[in-house]
C-alpha positions as a Markdown table, in Angstrom:
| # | Residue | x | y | z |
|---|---|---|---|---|
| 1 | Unk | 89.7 | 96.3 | 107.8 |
| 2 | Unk | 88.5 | 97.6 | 104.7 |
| 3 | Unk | 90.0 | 96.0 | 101.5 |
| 4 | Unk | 90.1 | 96.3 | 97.7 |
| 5 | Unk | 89.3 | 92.4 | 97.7 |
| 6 | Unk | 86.4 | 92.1 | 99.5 |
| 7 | Unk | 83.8 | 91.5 | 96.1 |
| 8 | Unk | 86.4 | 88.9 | 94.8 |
| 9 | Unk | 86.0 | 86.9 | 98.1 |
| 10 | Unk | 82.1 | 87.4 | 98.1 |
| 11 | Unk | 82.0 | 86.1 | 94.3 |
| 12 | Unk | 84.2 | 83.2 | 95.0 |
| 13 | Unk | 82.0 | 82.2 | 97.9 |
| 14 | Unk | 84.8 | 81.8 | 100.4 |
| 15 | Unk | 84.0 | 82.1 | 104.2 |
| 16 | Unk | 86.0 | 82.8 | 106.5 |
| 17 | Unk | 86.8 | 79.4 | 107.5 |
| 18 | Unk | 88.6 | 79.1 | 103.8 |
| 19 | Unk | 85.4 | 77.1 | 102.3 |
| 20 | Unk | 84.6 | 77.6 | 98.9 |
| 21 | Unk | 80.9 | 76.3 | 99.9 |
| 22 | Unk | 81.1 | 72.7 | 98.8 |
| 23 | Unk | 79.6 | 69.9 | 101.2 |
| 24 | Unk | 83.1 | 70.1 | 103.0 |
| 25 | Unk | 83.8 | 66.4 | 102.1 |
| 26 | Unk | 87.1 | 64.5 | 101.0 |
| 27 | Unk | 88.2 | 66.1 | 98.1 |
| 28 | Unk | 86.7 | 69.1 | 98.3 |
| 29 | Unk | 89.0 | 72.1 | 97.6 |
| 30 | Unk | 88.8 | 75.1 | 99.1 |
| 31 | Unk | 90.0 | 78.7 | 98.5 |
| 32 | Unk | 92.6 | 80.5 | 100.4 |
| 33 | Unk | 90.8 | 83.9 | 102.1 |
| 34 | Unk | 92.3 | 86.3 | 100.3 |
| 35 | Unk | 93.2 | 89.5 | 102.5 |
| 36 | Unk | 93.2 | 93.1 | 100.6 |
| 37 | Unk | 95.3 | 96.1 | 101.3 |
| 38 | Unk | 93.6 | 98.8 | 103.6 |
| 39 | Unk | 92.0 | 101.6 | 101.4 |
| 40 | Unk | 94.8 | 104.2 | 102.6 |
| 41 | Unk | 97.3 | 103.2 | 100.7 |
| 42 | Unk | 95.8 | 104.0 | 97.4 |
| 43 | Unk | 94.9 | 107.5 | 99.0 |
| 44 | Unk | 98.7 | 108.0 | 100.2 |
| 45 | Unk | 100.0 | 106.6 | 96.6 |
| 46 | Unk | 97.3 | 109.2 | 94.8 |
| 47 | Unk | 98.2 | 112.3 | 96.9 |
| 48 | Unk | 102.2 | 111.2 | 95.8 |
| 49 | Unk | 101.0 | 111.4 | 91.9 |
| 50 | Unk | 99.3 | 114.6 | 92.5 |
| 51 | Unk | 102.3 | 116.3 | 94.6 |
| 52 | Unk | 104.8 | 115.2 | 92.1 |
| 53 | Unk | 103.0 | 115.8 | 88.4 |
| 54 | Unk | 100.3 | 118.7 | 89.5 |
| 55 | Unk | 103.5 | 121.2 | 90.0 |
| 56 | Unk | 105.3 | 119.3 | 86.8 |
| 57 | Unk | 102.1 | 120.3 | 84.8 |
| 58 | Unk | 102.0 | 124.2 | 86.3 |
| 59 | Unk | 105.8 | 124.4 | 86.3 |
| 60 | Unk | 106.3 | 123.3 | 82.6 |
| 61 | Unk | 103.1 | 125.1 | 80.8 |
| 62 | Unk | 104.1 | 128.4 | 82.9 |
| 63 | Unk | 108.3 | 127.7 | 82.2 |
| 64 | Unk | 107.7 | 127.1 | 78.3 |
| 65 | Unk | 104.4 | 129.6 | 78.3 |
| 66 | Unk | 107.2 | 132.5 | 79.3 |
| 67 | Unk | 110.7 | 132.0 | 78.1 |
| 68 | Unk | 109.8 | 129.3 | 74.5 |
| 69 | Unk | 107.0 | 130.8 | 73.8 |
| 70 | Unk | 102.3 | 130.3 | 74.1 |
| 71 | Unk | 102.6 | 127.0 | 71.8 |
| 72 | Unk | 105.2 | 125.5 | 73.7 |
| 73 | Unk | 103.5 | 126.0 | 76.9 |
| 74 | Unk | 101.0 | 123.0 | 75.9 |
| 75 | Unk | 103.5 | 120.3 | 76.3 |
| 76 | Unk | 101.9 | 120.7 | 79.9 |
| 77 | Unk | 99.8 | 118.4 | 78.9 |
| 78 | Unk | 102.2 | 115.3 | 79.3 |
| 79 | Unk | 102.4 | 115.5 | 83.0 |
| 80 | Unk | 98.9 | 116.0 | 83.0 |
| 81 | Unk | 98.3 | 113.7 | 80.7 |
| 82 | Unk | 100.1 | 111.0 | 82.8 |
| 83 | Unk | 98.3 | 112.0 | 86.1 |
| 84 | Unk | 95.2 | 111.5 | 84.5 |
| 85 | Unk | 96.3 | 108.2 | 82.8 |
| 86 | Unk | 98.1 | 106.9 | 86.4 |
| 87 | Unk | 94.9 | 107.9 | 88.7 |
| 88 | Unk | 92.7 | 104.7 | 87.7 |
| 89 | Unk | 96.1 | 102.2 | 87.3 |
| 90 | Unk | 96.8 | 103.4 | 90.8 |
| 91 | Unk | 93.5 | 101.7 | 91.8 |
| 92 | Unk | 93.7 | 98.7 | 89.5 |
| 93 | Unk | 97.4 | 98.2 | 91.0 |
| 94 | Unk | 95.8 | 98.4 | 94.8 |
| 95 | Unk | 93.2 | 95.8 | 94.0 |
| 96 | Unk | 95.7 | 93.3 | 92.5 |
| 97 | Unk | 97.6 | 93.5 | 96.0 |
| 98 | Unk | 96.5 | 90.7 | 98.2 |
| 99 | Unk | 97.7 | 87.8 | 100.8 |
| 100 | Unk | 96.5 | 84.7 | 102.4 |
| 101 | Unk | 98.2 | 82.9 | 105.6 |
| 102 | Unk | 97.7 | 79.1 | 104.2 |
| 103 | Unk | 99.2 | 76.2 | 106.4 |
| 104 | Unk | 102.7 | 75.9 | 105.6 |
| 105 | Unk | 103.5 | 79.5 | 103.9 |
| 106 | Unk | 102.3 | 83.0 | 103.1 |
| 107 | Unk | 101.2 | 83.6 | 99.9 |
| 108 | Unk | 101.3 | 87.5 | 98.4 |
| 109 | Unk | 99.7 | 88.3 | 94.9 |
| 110 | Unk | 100.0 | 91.4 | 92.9 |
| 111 | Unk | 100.3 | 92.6 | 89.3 |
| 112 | Unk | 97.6 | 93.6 | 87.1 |
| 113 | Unk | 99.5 | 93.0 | 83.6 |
| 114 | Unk | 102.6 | 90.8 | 84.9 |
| 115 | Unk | 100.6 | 88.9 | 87.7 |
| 116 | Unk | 103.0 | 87.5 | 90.2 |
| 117 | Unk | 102.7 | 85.1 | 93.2 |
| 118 | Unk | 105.0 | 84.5 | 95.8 |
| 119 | Unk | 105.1 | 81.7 | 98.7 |
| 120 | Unk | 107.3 | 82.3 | 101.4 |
| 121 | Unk | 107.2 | 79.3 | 103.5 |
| 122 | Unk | 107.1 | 80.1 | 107.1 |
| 123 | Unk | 109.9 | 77.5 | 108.1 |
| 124 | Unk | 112.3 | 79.6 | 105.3 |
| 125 | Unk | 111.8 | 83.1 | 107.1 |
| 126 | Unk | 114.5 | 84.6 | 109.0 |
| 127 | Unk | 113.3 | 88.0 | 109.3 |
| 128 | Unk | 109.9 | 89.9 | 109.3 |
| 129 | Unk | 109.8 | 93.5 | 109.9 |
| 130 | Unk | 107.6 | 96.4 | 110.1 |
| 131 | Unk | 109.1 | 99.7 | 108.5 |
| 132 | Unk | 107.0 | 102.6 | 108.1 |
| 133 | Unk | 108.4 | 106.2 | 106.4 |
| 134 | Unk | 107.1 | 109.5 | 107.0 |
| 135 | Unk | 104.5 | 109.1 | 104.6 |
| 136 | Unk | 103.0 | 105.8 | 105.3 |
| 137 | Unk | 103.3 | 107.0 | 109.4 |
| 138 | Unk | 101.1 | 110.0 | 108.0 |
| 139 | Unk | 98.8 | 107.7 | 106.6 |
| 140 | Unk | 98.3 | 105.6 | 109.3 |
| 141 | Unk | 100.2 | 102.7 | 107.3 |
| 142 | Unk | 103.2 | 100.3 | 107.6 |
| 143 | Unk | 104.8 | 97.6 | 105.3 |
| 144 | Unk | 105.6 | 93.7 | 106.2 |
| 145 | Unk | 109.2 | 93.4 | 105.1 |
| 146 | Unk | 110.1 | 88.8 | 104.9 |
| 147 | Unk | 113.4 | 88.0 | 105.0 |
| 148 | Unk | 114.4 | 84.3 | 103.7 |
| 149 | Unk | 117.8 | 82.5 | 103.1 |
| 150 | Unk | 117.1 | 82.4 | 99.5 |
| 151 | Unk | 117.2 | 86.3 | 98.4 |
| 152 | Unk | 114.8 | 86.0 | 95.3 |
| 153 | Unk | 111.9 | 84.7 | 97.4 |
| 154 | Unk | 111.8 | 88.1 | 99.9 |
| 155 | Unk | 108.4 | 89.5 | 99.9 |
| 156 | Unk | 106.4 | 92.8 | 101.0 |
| 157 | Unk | 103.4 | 93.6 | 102.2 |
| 158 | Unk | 102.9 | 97.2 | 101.6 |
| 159 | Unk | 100.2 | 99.4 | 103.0 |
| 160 | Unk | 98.5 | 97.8 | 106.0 |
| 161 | Unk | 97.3 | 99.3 | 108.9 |
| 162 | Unk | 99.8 | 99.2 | 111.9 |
| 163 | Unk | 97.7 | 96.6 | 114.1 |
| 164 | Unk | 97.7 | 94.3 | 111.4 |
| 165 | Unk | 101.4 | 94.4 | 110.6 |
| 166 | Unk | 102.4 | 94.2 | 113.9 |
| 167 | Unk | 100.0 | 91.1 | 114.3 |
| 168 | Unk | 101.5 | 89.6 | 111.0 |
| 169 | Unk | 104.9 | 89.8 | 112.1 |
| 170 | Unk | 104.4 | 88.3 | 115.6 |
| 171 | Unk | 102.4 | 85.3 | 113.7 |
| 172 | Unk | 104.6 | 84.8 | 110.7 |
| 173 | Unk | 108.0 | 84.9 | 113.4 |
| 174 | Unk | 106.0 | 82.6 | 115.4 |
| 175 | Unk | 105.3 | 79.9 | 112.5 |
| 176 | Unk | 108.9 | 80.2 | 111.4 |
| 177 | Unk | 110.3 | 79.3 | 114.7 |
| 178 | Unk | 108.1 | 76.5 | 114.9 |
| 179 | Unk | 108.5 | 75.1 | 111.4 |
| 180 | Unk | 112.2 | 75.9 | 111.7 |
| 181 | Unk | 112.6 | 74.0 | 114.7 |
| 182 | Unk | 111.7 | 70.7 | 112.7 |
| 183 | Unk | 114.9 | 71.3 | 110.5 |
């Protein structure tokens, strides 16, 4: 799977066993292995800013241009100007976007200004579905939905390829009902 993360692993020298590459003795810590979102979404969430603001930017210059008059017609340049400005925080939003399956929880990090992490133990899930819309089906995408009893600690997963959700949500039900059973 191609991710947005994949130079953040390589420069934290994580394996794929979830080494950071010390001797492997007591006490050594070691780094989750951080899993990016597949490439596509920021291609589906890019098409969405140009479908919505490139006919907001024709619309108003051509609106304004006939019935205001030729100087109004450059306040065009705000939708423009906010397409251009969104393009590159679209990809800086898609790199923050990452998970890692650690032993007793998942843990899903996102946010570029306001970082956020959230743990979602597995023994606290009571749901996990796949949803996918018409867009994200287009795309070849779906999203992890977690349910848990508490409703602020929900998490998503949006964005991933199909196989993968489906494979997350058959592992993350399986934990729960195994770390629920101990309850």
């Amino acid at each position: 799977m191609e991710t947005g993360n994949a130079g953040r692993a390589a420069d934290a020298g994580a394996g794929r066993d979830g080494g950071a590459g010390g001797d492997g003795g007591p006490g050594t810590a070691t780094e989750p292995v951080w899993t990016g979102l597949p490439r596509g979404l920021l291609r589906m969430r890019r098409l969405l800013l140009v479908v919505w603001l490139g006919p907001l930017t024709v619309a108003t210059g051509l609106l304004l241009g006939l019935f205001v008059g030729p100087g109004w017609a450059a306040f065009a340049v705000l939708p423009l100007g906010l397409l251009l400005w969104g393009w590159p925080l679209l990809a800086r939003n898609w790199r923050s976007w990452r998970y890692t399956e650690r032993a007793d929880d998942l843990l899903i990090s996102r946010g570029v200004l306001w970082h956020q992490q959230t743990a979602v133990p597995y023994g606290r899930m009571q749901l996990v579905e796949v949803t996918s819309g018409p867009v994200e089906r287009r795309f070849g995408l779906a999203s992890v939905q977690l349910h848990t009893a508490a409703a602020a600690s929900d998490g998503r997963i949006p964005g991933l390829l199909p196989e993968e959700a489906e494979r997350l949500r058959d592992r993350l039900t399986e934990l729960g009902e195994a770390r629920s059973a101990g309850l």
